[in-house]
C-alpha positions in Angstrom: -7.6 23.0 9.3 -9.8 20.1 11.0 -12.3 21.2 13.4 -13.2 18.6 15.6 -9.7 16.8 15.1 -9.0 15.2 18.3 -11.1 11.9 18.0 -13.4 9.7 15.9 -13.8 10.7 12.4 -11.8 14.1 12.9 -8.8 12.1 14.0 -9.3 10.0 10.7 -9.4 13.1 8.5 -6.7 14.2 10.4 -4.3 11.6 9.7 -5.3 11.1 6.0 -4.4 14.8 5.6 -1.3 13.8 6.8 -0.1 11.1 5.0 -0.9 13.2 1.8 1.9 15.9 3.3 -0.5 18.4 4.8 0.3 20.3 8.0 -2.9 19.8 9.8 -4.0 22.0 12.6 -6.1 20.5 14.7 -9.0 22.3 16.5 -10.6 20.8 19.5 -12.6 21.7 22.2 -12.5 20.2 26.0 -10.7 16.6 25.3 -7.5 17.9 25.2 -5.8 14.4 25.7 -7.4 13.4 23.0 -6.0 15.7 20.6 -2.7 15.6 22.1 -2.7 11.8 21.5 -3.8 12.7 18.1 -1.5 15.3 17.2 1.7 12.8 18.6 0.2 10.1 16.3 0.2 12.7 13.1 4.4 13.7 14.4 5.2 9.4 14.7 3.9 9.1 11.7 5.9 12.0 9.8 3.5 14.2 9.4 3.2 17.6 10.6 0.4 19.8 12.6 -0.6 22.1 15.9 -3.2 22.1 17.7 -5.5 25.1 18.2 -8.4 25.0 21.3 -11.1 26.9 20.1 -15.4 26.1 20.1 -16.2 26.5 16.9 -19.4 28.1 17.7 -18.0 31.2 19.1 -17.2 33.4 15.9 -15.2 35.6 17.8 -12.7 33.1 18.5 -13.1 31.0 15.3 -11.8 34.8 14.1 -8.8 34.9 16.4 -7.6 31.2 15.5 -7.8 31.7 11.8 -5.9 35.0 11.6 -3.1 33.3 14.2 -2.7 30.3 11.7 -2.6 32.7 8.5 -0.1 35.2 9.9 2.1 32.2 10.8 1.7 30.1 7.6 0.2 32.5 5.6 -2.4 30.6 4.2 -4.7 27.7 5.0 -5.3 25.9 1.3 -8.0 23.1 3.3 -10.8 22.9 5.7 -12.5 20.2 6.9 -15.7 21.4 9.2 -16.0 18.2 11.0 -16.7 19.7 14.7 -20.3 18.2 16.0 -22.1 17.7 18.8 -25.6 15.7 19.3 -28.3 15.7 22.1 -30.9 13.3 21.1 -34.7 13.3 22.6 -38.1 13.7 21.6 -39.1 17.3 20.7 -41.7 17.4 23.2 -38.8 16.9 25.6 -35.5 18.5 24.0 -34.7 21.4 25.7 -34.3 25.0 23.5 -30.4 25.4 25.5 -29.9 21.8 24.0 -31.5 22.6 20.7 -29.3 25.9 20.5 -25.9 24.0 21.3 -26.4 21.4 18.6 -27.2 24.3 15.9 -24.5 26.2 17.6 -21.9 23.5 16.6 -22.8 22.0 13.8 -24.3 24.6 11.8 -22.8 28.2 12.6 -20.0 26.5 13.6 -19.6 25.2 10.1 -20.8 28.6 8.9 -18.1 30.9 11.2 -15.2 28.9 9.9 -15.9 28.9 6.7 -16.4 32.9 6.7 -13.5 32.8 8.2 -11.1 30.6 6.0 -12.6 31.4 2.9 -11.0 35.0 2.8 -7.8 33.6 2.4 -8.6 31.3 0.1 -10.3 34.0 -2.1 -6.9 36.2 -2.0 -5.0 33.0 -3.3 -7.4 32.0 -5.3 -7.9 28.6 -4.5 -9.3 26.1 -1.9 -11.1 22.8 -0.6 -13.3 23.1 1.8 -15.1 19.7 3.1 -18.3 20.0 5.6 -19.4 17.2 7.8 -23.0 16.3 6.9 -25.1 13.4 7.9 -27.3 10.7 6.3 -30.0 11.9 8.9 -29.9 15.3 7.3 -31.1 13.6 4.5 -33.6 11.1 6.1 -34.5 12.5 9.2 -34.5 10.2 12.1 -37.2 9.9 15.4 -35.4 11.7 18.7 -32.4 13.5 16.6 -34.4 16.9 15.4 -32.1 19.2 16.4 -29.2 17.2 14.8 -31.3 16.6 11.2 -31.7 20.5 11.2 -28.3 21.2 11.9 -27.4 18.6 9.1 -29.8 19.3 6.4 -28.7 23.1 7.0 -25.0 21.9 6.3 -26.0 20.5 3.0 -28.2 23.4 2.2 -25.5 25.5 3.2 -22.3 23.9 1.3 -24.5 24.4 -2.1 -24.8 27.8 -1.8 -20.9 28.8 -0.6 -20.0 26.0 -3.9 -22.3 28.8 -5.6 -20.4 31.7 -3.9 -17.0 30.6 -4.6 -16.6 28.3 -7.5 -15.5 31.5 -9.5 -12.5 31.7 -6.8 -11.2 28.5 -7.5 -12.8 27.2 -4.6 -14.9 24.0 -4.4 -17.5 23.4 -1.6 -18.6 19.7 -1.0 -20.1 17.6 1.6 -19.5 14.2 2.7 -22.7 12.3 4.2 -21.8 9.6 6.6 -24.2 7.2 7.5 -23.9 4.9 10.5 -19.8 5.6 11.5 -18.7 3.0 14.4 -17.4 6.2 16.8 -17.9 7.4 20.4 -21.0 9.4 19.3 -22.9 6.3 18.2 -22.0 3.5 20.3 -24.2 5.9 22.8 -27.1 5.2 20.8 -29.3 2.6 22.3 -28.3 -1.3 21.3 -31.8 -1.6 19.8 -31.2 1.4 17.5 -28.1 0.3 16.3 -29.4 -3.2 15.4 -32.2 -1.5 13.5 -29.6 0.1 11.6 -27.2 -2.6 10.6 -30.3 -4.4 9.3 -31.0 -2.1 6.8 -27.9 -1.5 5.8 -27.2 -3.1 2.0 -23.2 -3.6 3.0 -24.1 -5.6 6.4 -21.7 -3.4 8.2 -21.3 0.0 9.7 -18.6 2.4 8.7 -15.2 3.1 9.7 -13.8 6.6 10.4 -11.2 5.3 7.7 -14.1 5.2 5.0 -15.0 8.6 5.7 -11.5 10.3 5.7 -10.7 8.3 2.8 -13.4 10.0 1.1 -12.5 13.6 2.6 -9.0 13.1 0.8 -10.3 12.6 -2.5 -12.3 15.7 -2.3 -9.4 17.9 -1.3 -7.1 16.2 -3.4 -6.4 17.4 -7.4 -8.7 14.8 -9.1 -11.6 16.1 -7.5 -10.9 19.9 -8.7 -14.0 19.9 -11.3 -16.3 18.5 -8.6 -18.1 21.1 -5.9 -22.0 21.2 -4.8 -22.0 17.5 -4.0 -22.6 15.8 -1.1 -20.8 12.4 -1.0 -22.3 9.7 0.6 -20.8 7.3 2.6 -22.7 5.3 4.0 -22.9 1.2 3.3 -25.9 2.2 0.9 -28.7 2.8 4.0 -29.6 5.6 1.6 -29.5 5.1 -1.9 
C-alpha cells in the first residue's frame, strides 16, 4: 500500500513497486484523475493495483481501507507512508487549522496507517514498512515549521515502531528526500529554489525516480538486516 500514490514521488514508488511484481494499492485523496492516470500507467505496464480514496488523517477510515484490502488479499507485506501535504508561512502568521492539517497528514497520518497495517504484518510475521521523511526534518528550514515538526516526528517516530517490531520480522525505515523536482516544490518561490541548487554538492535536484529507487531497495530482500535508518537522498545538501 502507497499512500499518497497518485502523483509525484508516490506515483514513482508506485510504479517501482510494480515493476518488482507488487500489487500496489494506491491511496489518494481529492485528485482522482491523477490516480486514475497512475493506476492505468501501473496496468500498461503489466503490473497490477487498485485504488483506495481515503485521507490518511482520518483513522477511522484509514481502519476501514485496511481491513477491505486484507479481507480481499489477506495480507499487505509493504507500506509506503508517502501521503503529505505542506502550508508554508512564518509562525507569527501560520494559522493553528493550517498547522493541524500538515501534522494531521504527515504525522498521524503516517502514525494511523501504520497502526493499522502493522497488525497484519505481525500475524504473518513479516513486513516493510517505508515513511516519507524530509531533509527539513533534519535541518529545519525558515517559513516550513509546521512541515519540519511533522517531519522530524516521522523520523523520531520510524525509530521507535523499528524498536517495536524488529522482533516481528518487521523492519521500519525512512527515506529523507531533499530537494525532489515535484508539484509541491516548483510552488516554492524561484529565489528559494536557486538558493537550494546552490548548495547542493550534486548541482542538481532530485528526481521522483531517485527516491522510489531508494524505497525499492528498502522493501526489497537485501535490505532485510537494515531498520531504524533514515536514508537520505538528497544530492548531498545534508551530509
Amino acid at each position: 500500500m502507497v499512500t499518497g500514490g497518485g502523483r509525484g514521488i508516490g506515483r514513482a514508488v508506485v510504479l517501482a513497486l510494480g515493476r518488482l511484481g507488487a500489487e500496489v494499492m494506491i491511496n489518494y485523496r481529492g485528485n482522482q484523475g491523477a490516480a486514475e492516470a497512475t493506476l492505468q500507467q501501473l496496468l500498461t505496464e503489466g503490473g497490477k493495483g487498485q485504488l483506495h480514496p481515503f485521507d490518511v488523517a482520518r483513522e477511522d477510515r484509514v481502519e476501514e481501507a485496511v481491513k477491505k484490502i486484507v479481507d480481499q488479499h489477506k495480507k499487505i507485506d509493504i507500506l509506503v507512508n508517502n501521503a503529505g501535504v505542506t502550508s508554508d508561512n512564518l509562525l507569527v502568521r501560520l494559522k493553528a487549522e493550517d498547522w493541524d492539517q500538515v501534522l494531521g497528514v504527515n504525522l498521524r497520518g503516517t502514525v494511523h496507517c501504520t497502526k493499522s497495517v502493522c497488525r497484519s504484518m505481525i500475524r504473518q510475521r513479516y513486513g516493510r514498512i517505508v515513511n516519507m521523511a524530509s531533509v527539513v526534518g533534519q535541518m529545519g528550514n525558515a517559513g516550513q515549521s509546521a512541515y519540519a515538526a511533522s517531519k522530524a516526528g516521522v523520523i523520531g517516530f520510524t525509530k521507535a515502531m523499528a524498536r517495536e517490531l524488529a522482533s516481528r520480522g518487521i523492519t521500519v525505515n525512512a527515506v529523507a528526500p531533499g530537494f525532489i523536482d515535484t508539484e509541491m516544490t516548483a510552488k516554492l518561490p524561484a529565489k528559494l529554489q536557486e538558493e537550494f541548487l546552490h548548495s547542493i554538492p550534486m548541482g542538481r535536484f532530485g528526481s521522483c525516480g531517485d527516491v522510489a529507487e531508494a524505497i525499492s531497495f528498502l522493501v526489497g530482500a537485501g535490505a532485510g538486516y537494515i531498520t531504524g535508518q533514515v536514508i537520505n537522498v538528497n544530492g548531498g545538501l545534508l551530509m
